[in-house]
DRENDO-1510 file (C-alpha; in Angstrom, 1 decimal, always signed):
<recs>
REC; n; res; u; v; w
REC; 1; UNK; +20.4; +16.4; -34.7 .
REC; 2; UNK; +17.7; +19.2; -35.7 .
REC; 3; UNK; +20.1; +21.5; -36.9 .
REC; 4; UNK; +21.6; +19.1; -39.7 .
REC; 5; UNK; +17.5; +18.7; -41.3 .
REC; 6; UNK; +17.6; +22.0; -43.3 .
REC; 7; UNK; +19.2; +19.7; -45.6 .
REC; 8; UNK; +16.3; +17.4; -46.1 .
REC; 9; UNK; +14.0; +18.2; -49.6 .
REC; 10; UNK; +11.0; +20.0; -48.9 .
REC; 11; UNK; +8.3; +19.3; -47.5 .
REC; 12; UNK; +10.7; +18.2; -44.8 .
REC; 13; UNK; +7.9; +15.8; -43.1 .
REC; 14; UNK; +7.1; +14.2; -46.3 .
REC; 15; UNK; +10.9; +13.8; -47.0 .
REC; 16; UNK; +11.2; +12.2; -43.2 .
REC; 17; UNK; +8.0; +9.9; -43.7 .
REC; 18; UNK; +9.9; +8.3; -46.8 .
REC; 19; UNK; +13.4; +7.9; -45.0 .
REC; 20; UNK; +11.9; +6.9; -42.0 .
REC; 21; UNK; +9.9; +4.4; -43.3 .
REC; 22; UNK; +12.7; +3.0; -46.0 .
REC; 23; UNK; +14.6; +2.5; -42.8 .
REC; 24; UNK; +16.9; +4.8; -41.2 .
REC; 25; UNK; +18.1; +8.6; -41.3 .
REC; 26; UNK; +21.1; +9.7; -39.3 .
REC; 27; UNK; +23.6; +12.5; -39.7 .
REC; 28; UNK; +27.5; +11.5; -40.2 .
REC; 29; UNK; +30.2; +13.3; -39.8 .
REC; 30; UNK; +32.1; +13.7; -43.7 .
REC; 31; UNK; +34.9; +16.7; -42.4 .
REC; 32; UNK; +34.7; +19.1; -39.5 .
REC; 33; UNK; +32.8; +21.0; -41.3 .
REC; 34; UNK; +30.6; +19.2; -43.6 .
REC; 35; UNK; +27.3; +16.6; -42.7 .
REC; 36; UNK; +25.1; +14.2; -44.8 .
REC; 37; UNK; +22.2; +12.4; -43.9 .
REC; 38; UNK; +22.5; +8.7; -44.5 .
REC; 39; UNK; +19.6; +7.0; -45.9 .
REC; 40; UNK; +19.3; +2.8; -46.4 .
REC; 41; UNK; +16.9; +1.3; -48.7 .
REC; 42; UNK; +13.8; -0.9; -48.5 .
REC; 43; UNK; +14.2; -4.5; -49.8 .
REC; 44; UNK; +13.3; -4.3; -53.6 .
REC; 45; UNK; +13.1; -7.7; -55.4 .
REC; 46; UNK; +16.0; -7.6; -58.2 .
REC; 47; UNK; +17.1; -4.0; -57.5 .
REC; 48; UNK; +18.2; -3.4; -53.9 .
REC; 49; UNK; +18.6; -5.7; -50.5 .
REC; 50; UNK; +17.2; -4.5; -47.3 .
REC; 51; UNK; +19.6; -2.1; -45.5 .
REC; 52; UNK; +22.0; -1.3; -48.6 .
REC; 53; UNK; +23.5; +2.0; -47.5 .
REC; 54; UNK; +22.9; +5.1; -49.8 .
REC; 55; UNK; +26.6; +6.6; -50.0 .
REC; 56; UNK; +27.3; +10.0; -49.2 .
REC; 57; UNK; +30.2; +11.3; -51.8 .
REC; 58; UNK; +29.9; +14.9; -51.8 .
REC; 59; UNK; +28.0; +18.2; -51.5 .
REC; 60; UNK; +28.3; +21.8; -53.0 .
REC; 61; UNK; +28.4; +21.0; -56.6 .
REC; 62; UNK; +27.6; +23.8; -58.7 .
REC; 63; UNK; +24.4; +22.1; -60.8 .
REC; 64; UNK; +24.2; +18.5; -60.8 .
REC; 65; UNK; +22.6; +16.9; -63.3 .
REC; 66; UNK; +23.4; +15.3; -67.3 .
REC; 67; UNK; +25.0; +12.2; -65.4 .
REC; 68; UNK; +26.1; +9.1; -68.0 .
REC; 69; UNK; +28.9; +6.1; -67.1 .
REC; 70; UNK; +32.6; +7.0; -68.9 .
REC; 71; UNK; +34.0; +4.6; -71.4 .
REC; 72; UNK; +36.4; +3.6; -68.6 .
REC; 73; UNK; +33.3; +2.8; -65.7 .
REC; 74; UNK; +33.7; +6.0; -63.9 .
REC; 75; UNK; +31.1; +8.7; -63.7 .
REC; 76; UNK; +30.1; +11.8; -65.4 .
REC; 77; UNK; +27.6; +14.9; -64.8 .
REC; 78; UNK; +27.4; +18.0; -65.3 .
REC; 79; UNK; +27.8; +20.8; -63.3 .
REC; 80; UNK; +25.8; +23.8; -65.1 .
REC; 81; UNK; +26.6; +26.7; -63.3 .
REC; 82; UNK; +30.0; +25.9; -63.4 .
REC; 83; UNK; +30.0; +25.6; -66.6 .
REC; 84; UNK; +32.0; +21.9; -66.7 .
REC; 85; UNK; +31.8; +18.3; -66.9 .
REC; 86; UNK; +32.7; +16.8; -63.7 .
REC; 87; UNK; +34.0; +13.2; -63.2 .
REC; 88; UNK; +33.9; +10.6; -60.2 .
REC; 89; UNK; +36.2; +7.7; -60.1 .
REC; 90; UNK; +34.9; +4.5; -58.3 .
REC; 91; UNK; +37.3; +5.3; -55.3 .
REC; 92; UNK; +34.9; +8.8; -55.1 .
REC; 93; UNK; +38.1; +10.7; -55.9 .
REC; 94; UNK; +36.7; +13.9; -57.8 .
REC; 95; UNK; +38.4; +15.8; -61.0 .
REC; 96; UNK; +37.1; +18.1; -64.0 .
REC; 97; UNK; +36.6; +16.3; -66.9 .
REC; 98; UNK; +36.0; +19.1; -69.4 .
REC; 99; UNK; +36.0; +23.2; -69.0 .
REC; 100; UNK; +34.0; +25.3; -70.8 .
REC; 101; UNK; +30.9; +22.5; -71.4 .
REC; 102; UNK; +28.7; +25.5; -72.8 .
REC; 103; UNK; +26.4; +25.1; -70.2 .
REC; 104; UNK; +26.1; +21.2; -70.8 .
REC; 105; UNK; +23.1; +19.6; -69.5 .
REC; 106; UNK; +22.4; +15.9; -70.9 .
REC; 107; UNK; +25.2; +13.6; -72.1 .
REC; 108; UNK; +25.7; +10.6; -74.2 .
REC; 109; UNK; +29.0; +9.4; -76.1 .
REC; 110; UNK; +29.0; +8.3; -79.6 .
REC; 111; UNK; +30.4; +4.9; -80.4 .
REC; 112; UNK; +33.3; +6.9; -81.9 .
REC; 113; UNK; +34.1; +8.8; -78.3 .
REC; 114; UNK; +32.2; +12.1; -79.5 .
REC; 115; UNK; +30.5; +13.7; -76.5 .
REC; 116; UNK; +27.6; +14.7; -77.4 .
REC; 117; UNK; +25.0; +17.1; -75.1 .
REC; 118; UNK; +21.8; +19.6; -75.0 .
REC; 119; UNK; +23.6; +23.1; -73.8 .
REC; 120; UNK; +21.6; +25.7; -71.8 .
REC; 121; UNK; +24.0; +28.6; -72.6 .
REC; 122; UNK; +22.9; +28.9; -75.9 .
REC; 123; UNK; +20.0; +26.2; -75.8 .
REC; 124; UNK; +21.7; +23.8; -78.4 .
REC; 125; UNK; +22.8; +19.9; -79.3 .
REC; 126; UNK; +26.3; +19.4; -80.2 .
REC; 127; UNK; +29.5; +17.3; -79.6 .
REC; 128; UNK; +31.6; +19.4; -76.8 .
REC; 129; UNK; +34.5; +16.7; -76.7 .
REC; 130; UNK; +37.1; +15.9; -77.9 .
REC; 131; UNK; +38.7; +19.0; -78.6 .
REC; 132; UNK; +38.9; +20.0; -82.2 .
REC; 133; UNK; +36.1; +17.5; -83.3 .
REC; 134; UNK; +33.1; +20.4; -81.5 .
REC; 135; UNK; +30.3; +20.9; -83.6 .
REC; 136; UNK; +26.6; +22.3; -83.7 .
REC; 137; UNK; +24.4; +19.7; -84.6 .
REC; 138; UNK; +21.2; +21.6; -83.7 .
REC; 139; UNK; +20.2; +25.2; -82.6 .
REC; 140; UNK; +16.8; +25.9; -83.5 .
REC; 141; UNK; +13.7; +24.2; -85.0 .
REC; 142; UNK; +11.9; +26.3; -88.1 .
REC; 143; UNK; +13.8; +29.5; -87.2 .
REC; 144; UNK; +12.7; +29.6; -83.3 .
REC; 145; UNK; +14.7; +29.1; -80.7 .
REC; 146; UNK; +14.6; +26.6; -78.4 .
REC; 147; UNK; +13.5; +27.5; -74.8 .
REC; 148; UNK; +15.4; +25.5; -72.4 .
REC; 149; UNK; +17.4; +22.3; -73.7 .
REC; 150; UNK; +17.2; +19.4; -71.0 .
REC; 151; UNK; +18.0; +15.8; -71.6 .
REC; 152; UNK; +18.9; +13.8; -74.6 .
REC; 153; UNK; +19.3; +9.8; -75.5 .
REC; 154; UNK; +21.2; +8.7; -78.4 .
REC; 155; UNK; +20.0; +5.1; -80.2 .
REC; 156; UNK; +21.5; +2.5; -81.8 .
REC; 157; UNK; +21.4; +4.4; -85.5 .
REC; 158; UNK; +22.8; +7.7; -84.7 .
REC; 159; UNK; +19.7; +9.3; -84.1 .
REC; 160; UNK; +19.3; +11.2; -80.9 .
REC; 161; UNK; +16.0; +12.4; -79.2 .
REC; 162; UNK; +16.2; +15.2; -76.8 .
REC; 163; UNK; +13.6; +17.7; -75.0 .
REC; 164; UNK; +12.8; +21.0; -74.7 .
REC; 165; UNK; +11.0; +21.8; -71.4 .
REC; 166; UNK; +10.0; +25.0; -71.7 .
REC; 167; UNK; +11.6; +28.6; -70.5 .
REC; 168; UNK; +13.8; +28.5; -67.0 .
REC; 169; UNK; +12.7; +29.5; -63.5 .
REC; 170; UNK; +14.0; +33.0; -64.2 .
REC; 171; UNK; +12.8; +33.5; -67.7 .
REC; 172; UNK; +10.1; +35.5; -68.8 .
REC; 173; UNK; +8.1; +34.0; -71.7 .
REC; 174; UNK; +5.3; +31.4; -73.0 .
REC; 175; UNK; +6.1; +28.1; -72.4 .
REC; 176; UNK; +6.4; +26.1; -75.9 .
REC; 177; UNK; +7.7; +22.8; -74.7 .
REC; 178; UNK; +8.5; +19.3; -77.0 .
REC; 179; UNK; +10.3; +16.6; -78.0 .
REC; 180; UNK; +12.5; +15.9; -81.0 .
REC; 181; UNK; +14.2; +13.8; -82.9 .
REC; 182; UNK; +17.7; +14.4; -84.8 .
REC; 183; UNK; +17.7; +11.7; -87.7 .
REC; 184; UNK; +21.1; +9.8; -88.3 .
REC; 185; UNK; +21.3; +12.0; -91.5 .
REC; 186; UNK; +21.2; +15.3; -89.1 .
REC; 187; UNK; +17.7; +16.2; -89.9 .
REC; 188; UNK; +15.8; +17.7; -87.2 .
REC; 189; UNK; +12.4; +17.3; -86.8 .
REC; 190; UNK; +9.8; +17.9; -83.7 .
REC; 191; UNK; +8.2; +14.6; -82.4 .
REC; 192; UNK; +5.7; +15.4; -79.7 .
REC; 193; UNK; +4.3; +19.1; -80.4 .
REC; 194; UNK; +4.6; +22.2; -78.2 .
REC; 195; UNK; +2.8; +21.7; -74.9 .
REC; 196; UNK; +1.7; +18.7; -75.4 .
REC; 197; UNK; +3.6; +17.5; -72.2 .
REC; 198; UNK; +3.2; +20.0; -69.5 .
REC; 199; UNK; +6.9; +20.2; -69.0 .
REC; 200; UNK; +9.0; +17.6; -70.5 .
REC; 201; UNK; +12.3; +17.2; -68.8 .
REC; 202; UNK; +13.9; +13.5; -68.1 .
REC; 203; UNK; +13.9; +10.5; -72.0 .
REC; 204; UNK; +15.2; +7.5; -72.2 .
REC; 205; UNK; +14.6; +4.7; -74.6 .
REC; 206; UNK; +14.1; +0.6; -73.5 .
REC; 207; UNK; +16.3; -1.7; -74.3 .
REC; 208; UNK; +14.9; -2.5; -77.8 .
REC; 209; UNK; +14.4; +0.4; -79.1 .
REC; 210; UNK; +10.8; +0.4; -80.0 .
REC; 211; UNK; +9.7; +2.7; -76.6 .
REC; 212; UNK; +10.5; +6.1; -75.8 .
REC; 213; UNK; +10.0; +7.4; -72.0 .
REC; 214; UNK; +9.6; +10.6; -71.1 .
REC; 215; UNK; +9.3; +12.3; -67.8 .
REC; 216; UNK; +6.8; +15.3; -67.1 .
REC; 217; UNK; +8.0; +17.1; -64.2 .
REC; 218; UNK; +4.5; +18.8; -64.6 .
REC; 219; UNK; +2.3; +15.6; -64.5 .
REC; 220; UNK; +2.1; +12.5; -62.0 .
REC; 221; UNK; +3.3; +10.3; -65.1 .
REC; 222; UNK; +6.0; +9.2; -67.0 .
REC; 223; UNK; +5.1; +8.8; -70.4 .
REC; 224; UNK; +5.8; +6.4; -72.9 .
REC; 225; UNK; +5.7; +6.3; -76.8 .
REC; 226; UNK; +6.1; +3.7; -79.5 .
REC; 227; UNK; +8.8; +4.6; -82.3 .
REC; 228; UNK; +8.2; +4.6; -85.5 .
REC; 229; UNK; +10.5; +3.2; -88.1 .
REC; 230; UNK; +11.3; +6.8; -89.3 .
REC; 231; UNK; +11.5; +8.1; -85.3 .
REC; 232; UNK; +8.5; +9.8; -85.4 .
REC; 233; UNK; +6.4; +8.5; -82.4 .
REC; 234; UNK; +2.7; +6.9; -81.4 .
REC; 235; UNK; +0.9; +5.5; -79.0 .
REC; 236; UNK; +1.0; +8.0; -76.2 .
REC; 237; UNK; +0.6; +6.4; -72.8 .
REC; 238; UNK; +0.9; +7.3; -69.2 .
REC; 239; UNK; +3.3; +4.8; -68.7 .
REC; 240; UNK; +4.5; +4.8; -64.8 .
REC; 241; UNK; +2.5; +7.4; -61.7 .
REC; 242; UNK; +4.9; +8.5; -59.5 .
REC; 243; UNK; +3.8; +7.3; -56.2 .
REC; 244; UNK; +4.1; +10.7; -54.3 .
REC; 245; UNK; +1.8; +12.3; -56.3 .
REC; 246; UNK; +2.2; +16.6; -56.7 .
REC; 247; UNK; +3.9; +19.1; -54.6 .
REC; 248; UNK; +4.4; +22.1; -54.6 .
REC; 249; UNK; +8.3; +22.6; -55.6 .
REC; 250; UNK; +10.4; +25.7; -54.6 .
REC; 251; UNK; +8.8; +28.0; -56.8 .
REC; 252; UNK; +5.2; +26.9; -55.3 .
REC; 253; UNK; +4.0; +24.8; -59.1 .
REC; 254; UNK; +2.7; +21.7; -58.8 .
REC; 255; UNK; +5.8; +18.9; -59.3 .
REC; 256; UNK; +6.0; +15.7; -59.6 .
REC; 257; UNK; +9.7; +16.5; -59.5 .
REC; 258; UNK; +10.2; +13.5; -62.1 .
REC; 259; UNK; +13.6; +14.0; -64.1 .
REC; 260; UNK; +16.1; +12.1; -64.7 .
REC; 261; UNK; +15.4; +8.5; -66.1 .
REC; 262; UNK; +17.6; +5.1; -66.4 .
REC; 263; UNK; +16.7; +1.8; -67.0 .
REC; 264; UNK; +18.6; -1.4; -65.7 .
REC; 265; UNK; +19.5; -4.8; -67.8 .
REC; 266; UNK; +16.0; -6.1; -66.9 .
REC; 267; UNK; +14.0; -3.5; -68.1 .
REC; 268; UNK; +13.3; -2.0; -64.9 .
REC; 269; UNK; +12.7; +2.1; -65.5 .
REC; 270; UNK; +14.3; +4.0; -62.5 .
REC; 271; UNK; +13.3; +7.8; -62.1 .
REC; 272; UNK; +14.0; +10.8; -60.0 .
REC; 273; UNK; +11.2; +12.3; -58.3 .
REC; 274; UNK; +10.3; +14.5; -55.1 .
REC; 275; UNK; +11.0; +11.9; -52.3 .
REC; 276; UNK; +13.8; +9.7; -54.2 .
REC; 277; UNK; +14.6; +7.5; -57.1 .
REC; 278; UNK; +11.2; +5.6; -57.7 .
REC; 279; UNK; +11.6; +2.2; -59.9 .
REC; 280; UNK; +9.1; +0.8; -62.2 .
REC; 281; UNK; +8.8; -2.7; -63.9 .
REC; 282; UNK; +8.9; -3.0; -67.6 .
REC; 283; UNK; +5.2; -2.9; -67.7 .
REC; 284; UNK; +5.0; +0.2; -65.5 .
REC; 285; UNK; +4.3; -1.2; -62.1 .
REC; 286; UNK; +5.6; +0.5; -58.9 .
REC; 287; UNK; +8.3; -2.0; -57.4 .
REC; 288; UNK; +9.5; +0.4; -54.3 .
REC; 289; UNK; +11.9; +3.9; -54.1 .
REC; 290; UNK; +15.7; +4.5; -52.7 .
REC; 291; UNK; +15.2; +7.1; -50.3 .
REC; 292; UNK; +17.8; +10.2; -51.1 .
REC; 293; UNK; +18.4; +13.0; -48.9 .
REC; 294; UNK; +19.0; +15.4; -51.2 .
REC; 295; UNK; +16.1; +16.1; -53.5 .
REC; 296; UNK; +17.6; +14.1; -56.6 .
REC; 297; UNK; +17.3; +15.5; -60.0 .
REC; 298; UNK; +19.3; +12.6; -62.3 .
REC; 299; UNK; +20.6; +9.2; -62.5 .
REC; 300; UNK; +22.7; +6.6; -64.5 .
REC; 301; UNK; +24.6; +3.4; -63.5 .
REC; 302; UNK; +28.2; +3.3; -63.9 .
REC; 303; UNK; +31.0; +1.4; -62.2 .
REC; 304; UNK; +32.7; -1.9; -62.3 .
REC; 305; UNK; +29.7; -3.5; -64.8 .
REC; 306; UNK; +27.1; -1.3; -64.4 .
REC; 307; UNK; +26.2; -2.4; -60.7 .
REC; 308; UNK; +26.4; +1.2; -59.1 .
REC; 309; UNK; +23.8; +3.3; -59.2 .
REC; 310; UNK; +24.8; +7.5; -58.8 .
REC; 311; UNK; +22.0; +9.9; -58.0 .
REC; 312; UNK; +22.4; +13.4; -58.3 .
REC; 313; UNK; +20.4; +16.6; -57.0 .
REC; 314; UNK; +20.7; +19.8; -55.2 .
REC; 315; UNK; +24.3; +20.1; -55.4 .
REC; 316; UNK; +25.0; +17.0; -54.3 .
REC; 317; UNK; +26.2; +13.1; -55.4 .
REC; 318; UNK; +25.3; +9.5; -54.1 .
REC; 319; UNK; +26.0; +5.9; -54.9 .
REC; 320; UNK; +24.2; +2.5; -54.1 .
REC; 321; UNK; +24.9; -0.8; -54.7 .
REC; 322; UNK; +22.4; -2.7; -56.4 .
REC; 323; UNK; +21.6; -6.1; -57.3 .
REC; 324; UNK; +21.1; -6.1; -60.7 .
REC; 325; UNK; +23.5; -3.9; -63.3 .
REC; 326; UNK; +22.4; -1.4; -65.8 .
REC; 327; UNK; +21.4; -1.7; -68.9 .
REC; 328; UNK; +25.1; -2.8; -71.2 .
REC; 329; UNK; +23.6; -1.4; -74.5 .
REC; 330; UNK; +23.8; +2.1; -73.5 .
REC; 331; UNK; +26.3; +5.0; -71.4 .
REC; 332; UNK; +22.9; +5.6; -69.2 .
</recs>
């Protein structure tokens, strides 16, 4: 069984503690050639039962991350490197949903079908699909460049808020992180100022509107902001620790490894960190984690009403079940 652990997210005995302890970890057999772990979750009130299987779908995704639920229930990420959107039916059959993505990292659809995502190729926001309706809605802020375009969530008026979390692994340069807002009209304007959060990465907005939460990959917390009638924000708090505190990630930083955020039709805040997805009361209170083999790096609920939860990371793509759906209001 050793030789199928390389697999596991690093530290590998942290990783073990966690699955061991939410229950059970054992290999299965996928092809002749291919092996997942399968994890099963702790009993957490509202969210999961005892024993509910984390489902194996597939590995060796090129980039795994963006992920939102189609118009039609299925699911959606995006595979950077490969430069596409990928989709996954609710049968786990897998197909390309669009080519040529730019390098598309977050997602959100418009009410009118747009597509509309932060792109890493040329660090951007704009609508990628459908074809002929593409545009630019966003390539710089005061004539610089943005670093590293991550996530994005699109409200209820138009407006979308998205971060920018600073240069990549492999790039050479200051970090000048933050978080802005696109106005309904298309003005651009920066929200929380550069630096401000360590490294900003995972944003999501509650159900009403009136709170914005963002992830710092670089701190133990996920903050939240109040929102201003203009979008503009307040109120900084350190909203939800993740309970597995720092570690040091591949490249030896400090990590919380929280990124990708979701929130369920109670409120609840689900988020993607070093051991799993961790999940979080509307007041910020630790209810329990879903243990995840793979490192994960994003989340959104999708499926037949909202009542599957897909995780991503590391190449790699999950389902579970859970008990309550997510939130109706929004594709994440």
């Amino acid at each position: 069984m050793t030789n199928f652990l390389p697999r596991l997210p690093n530290p590998l005995g942290k990783a073990i503690k966690h699955l061991v302890a939410a229950a059970l970890v054992a290999p299965v057999l996928i092809s002749s050639t291919t092996f997942a772990v399968e994890a099963k979750t702790p009993a957490i009130p509202g969210v999961v039962n005892a024993g509910t299987p984390v489902q194996f779908i597939k590995e060796g995704f090129e980039g795994t991350e963006g992920p939102i639920a189609a118009p039609d229930g299925s699911f959606l990420f995006t595979e950077t490197r490969a430069n596409r959107i990928t989709k996954i039916a609710p049968d786990n059959s897998i197909s390309t949903f669009l080519e040529n993505s730019n390098g598309s990292n977050g997602l959100a659809f418009a009410p009118n079908g747009d597509l509309i995502t932060v792109q890493v190729n040329n660090n951007q926001v704009g609508i990628v699909y459908p074809k002929g309706r593409e545009k630019v809605l966003v390539k710089d802020y005061e004539g610089q460049a943005f670093q590293r375009t991550n996530d994005l969530v699109l409200a209820k008026n138009g407006g979308i808020y998205f971060t920018d979390s600073g240069p990549g692994q492999d790039v050479k340069a200051d970090p000048k992180t933050g978080v802005y807002y696109i106005s309904p009209e298309g003005k651009t304007k920066r929200v929380v100022g550069i630096n401000e959060i360590e490294r900003p990465n995972g944003i999501q907005l509650s159900r009403d509107e009136k709170t914005l939460y963002v992830a710092n990959t670089g701190g133990e917390y996920v903050l939240s902001f109040a929102i201003k009638a203009d979008g503009s924000l307040s109120d900084r708090k350190n909203f939800a620790k993740i309970p597995n505190g720092l570690q040091k990630n591949e490249q030896g930083a400090l990590s919380s490894g929280a990124d990708g955020l979701a929130i369920d039709a109670d409120g609840r805040l689900y988020v993607t960190s070093n051991t799993g997805v961790d999940v979080f009361d509307d007041k910020g209170k630790f209810l329990g984690g879903i243990p995840v083999p793979h490192k994960p790096q994003n989340i959104a609920f999708a499926g037949k009403d909202k009542k599957t939860l897909y995780i991503v990371g590391r190449g790699a793509a999950y389902k579970v079940n859970v008990l309550t759906p997510g939130f109706a209001g929004r594709v994440k």
